[in-house]
FIKOLZA-1660 file (N, C-alpha, C; in steps of 0.1 Angstrom, whole numbers, plus 5000, padded with zeros to 4 digits):
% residues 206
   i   px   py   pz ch aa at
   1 5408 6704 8864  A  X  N
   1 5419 6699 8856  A  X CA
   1 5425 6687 8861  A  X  C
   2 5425 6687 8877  A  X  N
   2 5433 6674 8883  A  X CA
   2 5424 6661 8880  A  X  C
   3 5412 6663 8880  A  X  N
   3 5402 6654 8879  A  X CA
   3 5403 6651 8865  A  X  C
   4 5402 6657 8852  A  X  N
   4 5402 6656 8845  A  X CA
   4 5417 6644 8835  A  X  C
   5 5429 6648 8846  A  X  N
   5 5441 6645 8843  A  X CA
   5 5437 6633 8846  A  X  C
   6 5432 6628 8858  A  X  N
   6 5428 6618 8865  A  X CA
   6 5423 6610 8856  A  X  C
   7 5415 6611 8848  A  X  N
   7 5404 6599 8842  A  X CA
   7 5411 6600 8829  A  X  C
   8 5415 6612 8827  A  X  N
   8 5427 6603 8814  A  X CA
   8 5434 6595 8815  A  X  C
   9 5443 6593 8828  A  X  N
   9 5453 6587 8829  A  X CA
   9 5442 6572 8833  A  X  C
  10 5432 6574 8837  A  X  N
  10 5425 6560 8840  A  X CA
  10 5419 6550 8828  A  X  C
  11 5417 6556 8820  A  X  N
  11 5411 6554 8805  A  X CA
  11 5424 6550 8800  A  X  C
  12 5437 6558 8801  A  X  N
  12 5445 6551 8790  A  X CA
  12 5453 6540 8799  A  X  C
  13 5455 6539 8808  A  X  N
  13 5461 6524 8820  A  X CA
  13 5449 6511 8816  A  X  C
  14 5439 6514 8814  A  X  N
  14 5426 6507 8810  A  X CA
  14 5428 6505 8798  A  X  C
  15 5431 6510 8787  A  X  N
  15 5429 6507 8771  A  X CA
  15 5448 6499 8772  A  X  C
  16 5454 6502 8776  A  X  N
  16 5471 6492 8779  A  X CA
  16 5465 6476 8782  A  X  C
  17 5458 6479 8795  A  X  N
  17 5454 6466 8801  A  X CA
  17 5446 6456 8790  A  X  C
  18 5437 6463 8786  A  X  N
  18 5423 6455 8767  A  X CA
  18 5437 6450 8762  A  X  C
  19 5446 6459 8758  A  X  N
  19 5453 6457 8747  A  X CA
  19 5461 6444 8746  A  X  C
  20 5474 6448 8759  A  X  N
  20 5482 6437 8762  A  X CA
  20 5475 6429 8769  A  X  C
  21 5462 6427 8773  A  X  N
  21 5454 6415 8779  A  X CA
  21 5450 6403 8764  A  X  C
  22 5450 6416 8750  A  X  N
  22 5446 6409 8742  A  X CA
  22 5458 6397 8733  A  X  C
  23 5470 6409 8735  A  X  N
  23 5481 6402 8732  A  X CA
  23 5488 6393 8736  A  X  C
  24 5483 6395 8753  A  X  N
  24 5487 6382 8760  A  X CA
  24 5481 6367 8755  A  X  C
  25 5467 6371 8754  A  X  N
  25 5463 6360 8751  A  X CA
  25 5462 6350 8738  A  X  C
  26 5470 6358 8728  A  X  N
  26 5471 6352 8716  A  X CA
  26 5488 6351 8709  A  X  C
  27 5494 6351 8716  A  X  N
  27 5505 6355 8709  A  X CA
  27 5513 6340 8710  A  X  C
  28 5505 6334 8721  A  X  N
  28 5511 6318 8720  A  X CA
  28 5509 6312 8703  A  X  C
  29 5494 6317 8702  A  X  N
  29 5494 6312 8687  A  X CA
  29 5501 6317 8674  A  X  C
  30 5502 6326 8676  A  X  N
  30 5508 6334 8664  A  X CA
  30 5522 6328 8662  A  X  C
  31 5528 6324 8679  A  X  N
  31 5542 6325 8677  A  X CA
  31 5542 6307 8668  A  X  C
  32 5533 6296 8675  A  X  N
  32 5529 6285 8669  A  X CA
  32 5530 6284 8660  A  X  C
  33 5522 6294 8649  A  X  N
  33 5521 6293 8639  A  X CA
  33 5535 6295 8627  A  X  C
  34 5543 6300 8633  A  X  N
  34 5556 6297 8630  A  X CA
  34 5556 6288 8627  A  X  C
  35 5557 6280 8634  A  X  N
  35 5567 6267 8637  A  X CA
  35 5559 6258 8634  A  X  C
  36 5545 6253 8637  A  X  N
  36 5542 6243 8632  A  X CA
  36 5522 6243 8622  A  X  C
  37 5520 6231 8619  A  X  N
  37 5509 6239 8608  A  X CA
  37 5499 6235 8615  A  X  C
  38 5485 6243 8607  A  X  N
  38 5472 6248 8611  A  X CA
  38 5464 6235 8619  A  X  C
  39 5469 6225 8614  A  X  N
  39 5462 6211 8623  A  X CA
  39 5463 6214 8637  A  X  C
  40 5479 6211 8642  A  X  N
  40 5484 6214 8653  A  X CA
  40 5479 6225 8665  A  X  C
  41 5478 6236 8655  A  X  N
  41 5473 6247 8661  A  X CA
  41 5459 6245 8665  A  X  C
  42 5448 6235 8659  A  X  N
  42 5443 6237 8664  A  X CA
  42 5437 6225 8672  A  X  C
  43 5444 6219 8672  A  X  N
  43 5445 6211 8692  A  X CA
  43 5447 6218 8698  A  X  C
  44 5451 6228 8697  A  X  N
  44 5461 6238 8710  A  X CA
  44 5446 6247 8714  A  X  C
  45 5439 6252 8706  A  X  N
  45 5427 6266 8699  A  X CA
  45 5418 6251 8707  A  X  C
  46 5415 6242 8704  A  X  N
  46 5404 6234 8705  A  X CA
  46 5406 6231 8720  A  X  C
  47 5417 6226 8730  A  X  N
  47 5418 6227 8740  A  X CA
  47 5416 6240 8749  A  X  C
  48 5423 6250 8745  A  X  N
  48 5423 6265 8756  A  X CA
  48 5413 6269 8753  A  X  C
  49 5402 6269 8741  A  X  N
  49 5391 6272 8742  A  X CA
  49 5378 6268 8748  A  X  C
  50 5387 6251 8755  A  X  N
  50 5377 6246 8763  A  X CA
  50 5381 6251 8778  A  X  C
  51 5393 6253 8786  A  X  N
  51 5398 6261 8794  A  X CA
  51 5390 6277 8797  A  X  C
  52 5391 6280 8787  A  X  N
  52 5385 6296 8788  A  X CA
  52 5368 6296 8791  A  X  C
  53 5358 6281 8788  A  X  N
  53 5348 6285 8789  A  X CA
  53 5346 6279 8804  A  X  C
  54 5353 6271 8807  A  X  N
  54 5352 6266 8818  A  X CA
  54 5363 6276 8832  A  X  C
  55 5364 6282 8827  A  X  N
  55 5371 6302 8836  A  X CA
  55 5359 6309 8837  A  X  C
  56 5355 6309 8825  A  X  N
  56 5339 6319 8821  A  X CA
  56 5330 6317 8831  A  X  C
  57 5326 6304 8834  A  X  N
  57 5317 6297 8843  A  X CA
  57 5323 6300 8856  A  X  C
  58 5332 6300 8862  A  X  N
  58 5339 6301 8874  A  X CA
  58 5340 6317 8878  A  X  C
  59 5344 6327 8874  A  X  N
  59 5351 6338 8871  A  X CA
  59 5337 6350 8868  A  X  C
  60 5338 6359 8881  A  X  N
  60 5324 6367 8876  A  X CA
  60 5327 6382 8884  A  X  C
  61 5335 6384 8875  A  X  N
  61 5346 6396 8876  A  X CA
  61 5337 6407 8876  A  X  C
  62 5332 6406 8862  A  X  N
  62 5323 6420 8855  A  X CA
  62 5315 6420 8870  A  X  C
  63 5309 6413 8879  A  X  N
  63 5298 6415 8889  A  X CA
  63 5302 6421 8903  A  X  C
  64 5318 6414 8904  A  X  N
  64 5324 6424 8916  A  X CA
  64 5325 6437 8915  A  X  C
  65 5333 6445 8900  A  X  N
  65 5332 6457 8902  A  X CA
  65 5327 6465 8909  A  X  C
  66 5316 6467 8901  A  X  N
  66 5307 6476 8912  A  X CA
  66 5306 6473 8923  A  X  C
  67 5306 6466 8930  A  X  N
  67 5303 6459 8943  A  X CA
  67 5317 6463 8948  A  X  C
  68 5328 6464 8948  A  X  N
  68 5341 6460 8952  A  X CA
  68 5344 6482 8950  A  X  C
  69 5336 6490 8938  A  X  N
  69 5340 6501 8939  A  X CA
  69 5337 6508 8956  A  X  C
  70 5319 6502 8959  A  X  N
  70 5311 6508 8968  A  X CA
  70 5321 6507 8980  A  X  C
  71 5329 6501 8979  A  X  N
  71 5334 6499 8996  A  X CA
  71 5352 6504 8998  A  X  C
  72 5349 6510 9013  A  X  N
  72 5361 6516 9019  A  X CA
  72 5374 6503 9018  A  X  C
  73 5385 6505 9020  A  X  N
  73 5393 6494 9017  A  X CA
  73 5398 6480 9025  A  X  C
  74 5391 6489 9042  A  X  N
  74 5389 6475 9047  A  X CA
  74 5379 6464 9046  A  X  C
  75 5371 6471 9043  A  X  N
  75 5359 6465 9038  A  X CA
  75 5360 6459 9028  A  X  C
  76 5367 6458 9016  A  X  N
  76 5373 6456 9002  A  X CA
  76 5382 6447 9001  A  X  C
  77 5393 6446 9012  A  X  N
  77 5402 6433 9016  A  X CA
  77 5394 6422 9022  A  X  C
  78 5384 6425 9030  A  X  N
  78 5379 6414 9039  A  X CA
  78 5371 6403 9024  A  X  C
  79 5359 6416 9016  A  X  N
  79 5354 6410 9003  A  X CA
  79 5366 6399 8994  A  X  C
  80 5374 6406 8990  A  X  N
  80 5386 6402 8982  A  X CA
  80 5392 6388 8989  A  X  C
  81 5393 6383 9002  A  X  N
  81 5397 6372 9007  A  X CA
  81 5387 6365 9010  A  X  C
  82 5373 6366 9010  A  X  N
  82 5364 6357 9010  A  X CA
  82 5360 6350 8997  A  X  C
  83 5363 6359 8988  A  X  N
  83 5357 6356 8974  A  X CA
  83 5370 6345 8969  A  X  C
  84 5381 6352 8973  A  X  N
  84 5391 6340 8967  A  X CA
  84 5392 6328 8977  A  X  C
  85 5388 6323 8987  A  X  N
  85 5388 6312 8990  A  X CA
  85 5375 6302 8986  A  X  C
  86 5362 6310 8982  A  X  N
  86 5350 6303 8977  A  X CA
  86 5355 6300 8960  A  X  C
  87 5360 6312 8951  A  X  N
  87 5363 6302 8942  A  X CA
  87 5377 6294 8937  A  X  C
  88 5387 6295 8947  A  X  N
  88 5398 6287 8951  A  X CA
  88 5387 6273 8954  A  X  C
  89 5382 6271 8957  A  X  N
  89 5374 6256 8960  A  X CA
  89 5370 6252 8950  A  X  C
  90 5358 6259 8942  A  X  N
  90 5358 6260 8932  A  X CA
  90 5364 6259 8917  A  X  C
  91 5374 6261 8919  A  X  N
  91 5385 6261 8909  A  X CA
  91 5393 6249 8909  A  X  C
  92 5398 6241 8924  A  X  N
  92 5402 6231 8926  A  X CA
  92 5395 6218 8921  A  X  C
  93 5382 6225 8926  A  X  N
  93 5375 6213 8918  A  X CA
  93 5370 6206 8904  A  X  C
  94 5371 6217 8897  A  X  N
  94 5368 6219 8881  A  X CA
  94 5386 6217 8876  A  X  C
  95 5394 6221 8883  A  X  N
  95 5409 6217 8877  A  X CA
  95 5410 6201 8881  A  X  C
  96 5404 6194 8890  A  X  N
  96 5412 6178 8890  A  X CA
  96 5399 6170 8881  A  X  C
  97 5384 6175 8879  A  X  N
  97 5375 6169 8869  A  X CA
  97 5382 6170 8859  A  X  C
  98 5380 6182 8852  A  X  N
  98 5392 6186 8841  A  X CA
  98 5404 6173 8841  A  X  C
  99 5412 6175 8848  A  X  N
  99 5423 6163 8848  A  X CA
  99 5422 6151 8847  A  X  C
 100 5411 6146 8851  A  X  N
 100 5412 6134 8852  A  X CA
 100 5397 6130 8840  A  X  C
 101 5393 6134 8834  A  X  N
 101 5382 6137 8825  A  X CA
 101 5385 6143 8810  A  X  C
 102 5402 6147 8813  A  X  N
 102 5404 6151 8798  A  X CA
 102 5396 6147 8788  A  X  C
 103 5406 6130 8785  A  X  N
 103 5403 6122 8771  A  X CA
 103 5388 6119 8774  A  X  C
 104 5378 6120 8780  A  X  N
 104 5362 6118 8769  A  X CA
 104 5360 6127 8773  A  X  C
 105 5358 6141 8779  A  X  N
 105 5354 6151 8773  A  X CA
 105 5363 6158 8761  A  X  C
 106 5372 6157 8757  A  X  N
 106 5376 6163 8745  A  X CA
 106 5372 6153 8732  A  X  C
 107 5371 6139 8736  A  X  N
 107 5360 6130 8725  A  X CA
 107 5348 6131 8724  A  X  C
 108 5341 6134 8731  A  X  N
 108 5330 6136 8731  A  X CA
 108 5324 6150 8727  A  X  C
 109 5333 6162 8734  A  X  N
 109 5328 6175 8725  A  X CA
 109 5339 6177 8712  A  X  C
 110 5352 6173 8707  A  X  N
 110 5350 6178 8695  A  X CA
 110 5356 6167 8686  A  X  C
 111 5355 6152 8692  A  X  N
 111 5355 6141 8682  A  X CA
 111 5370 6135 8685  A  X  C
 112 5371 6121 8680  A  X  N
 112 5384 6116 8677  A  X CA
 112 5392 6122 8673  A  X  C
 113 5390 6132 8659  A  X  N
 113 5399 6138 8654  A  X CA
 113 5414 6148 8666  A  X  C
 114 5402 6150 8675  A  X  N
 114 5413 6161 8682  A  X CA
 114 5420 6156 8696  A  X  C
 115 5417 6139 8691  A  X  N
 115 5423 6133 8709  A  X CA
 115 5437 6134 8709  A  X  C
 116 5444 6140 8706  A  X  N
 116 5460 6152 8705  A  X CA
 116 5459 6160 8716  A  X  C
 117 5448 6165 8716  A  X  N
 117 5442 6173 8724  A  X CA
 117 5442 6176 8741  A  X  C
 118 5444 6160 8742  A  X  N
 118 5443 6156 8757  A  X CA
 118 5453 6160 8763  A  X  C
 119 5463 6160 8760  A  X  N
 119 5472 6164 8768  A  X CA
 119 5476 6179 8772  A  X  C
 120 5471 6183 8761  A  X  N
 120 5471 6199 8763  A  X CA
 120 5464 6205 8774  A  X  C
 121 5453 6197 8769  A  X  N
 121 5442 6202 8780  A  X CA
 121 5444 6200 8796  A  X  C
 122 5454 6187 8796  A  X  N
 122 5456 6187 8808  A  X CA
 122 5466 6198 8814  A  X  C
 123 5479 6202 8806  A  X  N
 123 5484 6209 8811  A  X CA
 123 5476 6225 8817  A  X  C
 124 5469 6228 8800  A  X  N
 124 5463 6236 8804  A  X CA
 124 5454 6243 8812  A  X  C
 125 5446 6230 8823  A  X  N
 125 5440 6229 8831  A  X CA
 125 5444 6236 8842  A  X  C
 126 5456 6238 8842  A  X  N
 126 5465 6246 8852  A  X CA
 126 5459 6258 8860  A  X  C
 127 5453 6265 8841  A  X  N
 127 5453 6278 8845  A  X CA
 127 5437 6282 8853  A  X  C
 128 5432 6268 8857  A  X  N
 128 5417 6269 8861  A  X CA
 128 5424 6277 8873  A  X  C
 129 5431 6271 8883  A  X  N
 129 5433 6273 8897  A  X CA
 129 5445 6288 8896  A  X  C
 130 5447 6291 8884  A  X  N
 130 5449 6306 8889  A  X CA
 130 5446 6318 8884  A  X  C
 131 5438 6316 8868  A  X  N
 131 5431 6325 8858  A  X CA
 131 5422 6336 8869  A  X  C
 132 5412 6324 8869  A  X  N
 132 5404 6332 8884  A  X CA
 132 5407 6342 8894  A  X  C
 133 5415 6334 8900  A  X  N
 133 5418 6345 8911  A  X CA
 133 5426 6356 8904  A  X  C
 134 5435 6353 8894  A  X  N
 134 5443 6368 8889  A  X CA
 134 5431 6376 8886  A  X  C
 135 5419 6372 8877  A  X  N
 135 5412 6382 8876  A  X CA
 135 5403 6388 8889  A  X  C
 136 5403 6384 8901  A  X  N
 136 5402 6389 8910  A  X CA
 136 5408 6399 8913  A  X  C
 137 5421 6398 8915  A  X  N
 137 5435 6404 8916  A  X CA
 137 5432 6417 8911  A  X  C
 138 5432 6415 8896  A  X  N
 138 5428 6428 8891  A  X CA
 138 5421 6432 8890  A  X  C
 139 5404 6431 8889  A  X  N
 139 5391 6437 8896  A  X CA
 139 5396 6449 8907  A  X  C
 140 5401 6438 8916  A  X  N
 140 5405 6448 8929  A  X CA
 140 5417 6459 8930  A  X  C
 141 5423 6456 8917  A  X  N
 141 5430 6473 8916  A  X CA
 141 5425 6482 8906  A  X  C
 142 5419 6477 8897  A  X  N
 142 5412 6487 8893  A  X CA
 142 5403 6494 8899  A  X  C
 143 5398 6486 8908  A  X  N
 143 5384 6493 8917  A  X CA
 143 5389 6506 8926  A  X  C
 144 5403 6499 8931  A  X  N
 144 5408 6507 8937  A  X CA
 144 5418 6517 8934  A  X  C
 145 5415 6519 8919  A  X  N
 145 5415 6533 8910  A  X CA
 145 5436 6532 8911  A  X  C
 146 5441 6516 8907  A  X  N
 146 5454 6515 8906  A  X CA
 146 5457 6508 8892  A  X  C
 147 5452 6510 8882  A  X  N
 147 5451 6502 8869  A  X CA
 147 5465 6504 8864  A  X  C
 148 5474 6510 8871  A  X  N
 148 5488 6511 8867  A  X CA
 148 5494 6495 8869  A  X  C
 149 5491 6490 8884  A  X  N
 149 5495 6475 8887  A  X CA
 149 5491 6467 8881  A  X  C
 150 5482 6465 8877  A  X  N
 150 5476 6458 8868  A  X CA
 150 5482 6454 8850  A  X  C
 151 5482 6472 8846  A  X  N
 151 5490 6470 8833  A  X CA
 151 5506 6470 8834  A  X  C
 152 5510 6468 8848  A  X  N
 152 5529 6469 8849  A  X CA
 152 5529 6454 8848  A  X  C
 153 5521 6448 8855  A  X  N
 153 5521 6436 8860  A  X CA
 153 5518 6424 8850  A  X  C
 154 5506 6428 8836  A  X  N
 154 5505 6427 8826  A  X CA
 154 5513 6427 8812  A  X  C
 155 5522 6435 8813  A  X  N
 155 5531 6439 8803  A  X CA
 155 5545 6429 8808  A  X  C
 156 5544 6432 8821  A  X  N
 156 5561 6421 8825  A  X CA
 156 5558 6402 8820  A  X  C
 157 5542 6402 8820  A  X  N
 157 5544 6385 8817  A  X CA
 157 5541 6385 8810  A  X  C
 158 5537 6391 8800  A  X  N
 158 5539 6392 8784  A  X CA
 158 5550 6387 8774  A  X  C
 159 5560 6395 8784  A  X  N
 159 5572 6398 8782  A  X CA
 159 5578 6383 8784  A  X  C
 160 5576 6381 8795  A  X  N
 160 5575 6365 8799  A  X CA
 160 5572 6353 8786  A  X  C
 161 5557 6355 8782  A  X  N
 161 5554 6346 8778  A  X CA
 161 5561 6347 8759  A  X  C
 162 5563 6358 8760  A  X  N
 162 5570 6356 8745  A  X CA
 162 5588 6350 8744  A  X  C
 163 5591 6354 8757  A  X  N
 163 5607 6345 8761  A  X CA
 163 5602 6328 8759  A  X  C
 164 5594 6326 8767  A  X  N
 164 5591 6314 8772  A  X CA
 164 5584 6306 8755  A  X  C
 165 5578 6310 8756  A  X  N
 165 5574 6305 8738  A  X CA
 165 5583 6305 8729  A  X  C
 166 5592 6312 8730  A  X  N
 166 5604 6307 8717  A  X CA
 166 5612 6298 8722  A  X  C
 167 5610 6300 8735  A  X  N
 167 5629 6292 8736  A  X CA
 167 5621 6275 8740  A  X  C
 168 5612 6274 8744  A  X  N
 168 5602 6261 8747  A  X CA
 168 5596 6254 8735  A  X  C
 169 5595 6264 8725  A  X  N
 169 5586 6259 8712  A  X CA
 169 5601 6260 8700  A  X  C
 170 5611 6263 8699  A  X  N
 170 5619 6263 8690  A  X CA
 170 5627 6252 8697  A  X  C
 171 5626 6246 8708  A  X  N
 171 5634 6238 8712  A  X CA
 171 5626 6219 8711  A  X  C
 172 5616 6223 8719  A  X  N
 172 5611 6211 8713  A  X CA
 172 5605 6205 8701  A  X  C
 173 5602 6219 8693  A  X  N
 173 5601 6214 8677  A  X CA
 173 5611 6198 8673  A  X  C
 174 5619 6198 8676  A  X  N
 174 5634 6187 8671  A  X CA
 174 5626 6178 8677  A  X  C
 175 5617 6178 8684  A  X  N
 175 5608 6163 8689  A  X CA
 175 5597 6163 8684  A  X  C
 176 5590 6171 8672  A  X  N
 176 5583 6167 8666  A  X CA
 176 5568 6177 8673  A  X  C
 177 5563 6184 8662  A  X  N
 177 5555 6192 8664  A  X CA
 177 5541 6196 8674  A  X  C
 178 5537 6183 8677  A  X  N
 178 5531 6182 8691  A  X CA
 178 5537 6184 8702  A  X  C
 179 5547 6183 8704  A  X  N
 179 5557 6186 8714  A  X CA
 179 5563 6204 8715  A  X  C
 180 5559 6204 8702  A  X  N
 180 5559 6219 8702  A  X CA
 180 5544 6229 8706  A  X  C
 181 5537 6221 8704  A  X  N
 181 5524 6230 8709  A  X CA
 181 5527 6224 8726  A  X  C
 182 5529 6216 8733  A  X  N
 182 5533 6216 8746  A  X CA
 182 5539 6225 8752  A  X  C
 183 5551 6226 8743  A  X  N
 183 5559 6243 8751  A  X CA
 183 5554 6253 8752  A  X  C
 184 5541 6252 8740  A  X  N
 184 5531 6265 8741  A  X CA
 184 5528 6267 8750  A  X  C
 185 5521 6257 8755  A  X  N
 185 5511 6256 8764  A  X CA
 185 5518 6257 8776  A  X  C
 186 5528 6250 8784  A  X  N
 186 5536 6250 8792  A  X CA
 186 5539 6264 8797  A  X  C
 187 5544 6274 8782  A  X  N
 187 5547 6287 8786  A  X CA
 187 5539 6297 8788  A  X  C
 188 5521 6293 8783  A  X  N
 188 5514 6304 8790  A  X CA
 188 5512 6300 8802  A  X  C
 189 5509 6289 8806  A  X  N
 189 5510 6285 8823  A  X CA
 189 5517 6290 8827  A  X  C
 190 5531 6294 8829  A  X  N
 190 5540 6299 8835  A  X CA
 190 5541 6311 8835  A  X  C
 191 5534 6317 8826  A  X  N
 191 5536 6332 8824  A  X CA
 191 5520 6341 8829  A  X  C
 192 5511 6327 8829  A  X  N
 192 5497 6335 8839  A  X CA
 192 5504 6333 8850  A  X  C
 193 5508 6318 8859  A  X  N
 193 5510 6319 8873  A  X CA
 193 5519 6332 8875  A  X  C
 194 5530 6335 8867  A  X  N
 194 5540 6346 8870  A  X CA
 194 5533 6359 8870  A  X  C
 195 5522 6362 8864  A  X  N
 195 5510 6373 8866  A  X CA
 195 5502 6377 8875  A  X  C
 196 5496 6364 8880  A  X  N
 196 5492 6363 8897  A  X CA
 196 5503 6366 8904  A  X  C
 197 5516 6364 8907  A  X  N
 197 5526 6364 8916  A  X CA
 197 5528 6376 8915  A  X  C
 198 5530 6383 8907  A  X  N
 198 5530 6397 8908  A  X CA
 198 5521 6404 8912  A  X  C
 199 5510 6402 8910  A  X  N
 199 5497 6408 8915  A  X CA
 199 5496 6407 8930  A  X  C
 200 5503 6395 8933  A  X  N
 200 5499 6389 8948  A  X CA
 200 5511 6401 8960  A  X  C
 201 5524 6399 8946  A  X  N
 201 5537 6406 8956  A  X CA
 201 5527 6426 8957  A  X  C
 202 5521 6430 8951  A  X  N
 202 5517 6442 8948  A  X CA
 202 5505 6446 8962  A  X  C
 203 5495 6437 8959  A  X  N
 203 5487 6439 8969  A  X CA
 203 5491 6442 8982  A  X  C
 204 5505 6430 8985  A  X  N
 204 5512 6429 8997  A  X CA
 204 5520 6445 8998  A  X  C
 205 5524 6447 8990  A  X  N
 205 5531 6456 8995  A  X CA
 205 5519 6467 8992  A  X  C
 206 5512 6472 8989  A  X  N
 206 5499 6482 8988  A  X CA
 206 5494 6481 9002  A  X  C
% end
């Protein structure tokens, strides 16, 4: 019965984390879509979708699991700080290409139309150098059968990024709607880094 109590409570800390991982990641647009129209939105969609594939490529989470379940927890810290310094390098380096490569790679993959785009992308580029490692972060508590930190830690910058989105995106609207997809952007940056930070204060204290 304790066992059984157990993998309920692991299944549903796990279907929290799908959920509000899902809503994390979309609610910048939705809230957007408020405020300004479908063009706009999607420089915003055309940039962070070029962000998310270039995470994809860096980011190989699904492969630690298992690997990260098999081992005792000193063994599991030593893994966990090797891995985030190789793709901390990694990541640094694809965030200042990115940077400094914005405007022709966003001309060149999705046209003049979306050179709006560039600056988003730069901001957004942010989240190379910490996307990553948060999903490290949390690989390693789940593995380590704590998917509670994970979805506390999830739900607080959530919480975050829907503060941060209104008061950033209803404020700069008055400067004209591109300016408003910037506060978008601005406030998921701030509300991933605030995600890692908490993950980082957790481990420490774990």
């Amino acid at each position: 019965k304790k066992e059984k109590n157990g993998v309920k409570k692991f299944v549903l800390l796990n279907s929290t984390i799908i959920l509000s991982g899902v809503f994390f990641g979309y609610i910048d647009i939705v809230m957007l879509g408020y405020f300004v129209s479908s063009e706009h939105i999607g420089y915003y969609q055309g940039a962070f979708s070029f962000i998310n594939a270039a995470i994809s490529l860096i980011t190989f989470s699904a492969a630690l699991l298992p690997v990260l379940s098999r081992l005792n927890k000193e063994k599991m810290d030593v893994f966990v700080k090797k891995t985030i310094k190789v793709i901390s390098l990694i990541s640094i380096a694809a965030f200042l290409f990115i940077l400094l490569a914005s405007k022709p790679l966003i001309l060149i993959i999705f046209g003049s139309e979306y050179a709006n785009s560039v600056n988003i992308l730069r901001i957004l580029s942010l989240l190379i150098l910490s996307v990553p490692i948060t999903t490290i972060y949390s690989t390693y508590f789940i593995s380590s059968g704590k998917p509670g930190v994970v979805s506390k830690s999830l739900i607080a910058s959530t919480i975050m990024n829907i503060i941060l989105n209104y008061i950033l995106i209803s404020y700069l609207i008055n400067y004209g709607p591109l300016y408003a997809v910037y506060g978008a952007a601005i406030a998921t940056v701030i509300s991933r880094y605030a995600y890692l930070f908490l993950l980082v204060i957790w481990k420490k204290r774990v």
